[in-house]
C-alpha positions, 0 to 999 in steps of 0.5 A: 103877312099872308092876303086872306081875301079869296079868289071866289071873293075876288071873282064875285067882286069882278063880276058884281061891281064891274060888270064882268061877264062870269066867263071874263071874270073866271079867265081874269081871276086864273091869269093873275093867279098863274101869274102869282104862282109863277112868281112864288119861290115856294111854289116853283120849289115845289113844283121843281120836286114834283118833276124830279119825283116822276122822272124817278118814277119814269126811269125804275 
């Protein structure tokens, strides 16, 4: 089951209940997030063809 919960929602969450500065809470918010894409099997495939597509691309 998919998290619907936002990352404005989750930013808005840091910044008003925990007294994080907007800075803080964007720089918070953007780490997890790498962290979450960098574990995702999806979005490393994708990335993966990404890459193939432009050495393609490079070599033609």
């Amino acid at each position: 089951m998919k998290n619907n919960i936002s990352i404005e929602n989750i930013k808005n969450l840091l910044i008003e209940y925990n007294d994080v500065p907007t800075e803080e809470a964007d720089k918070e918010v953007t780490k997890e997030l790498i962290e979450q894409l960098k574990n995702d099997n999806f979005f490393s495939s994708y990335l993966k063809k990404i890459r193939e597509m432009k050495l393609k691309k490079i070599k033609f």
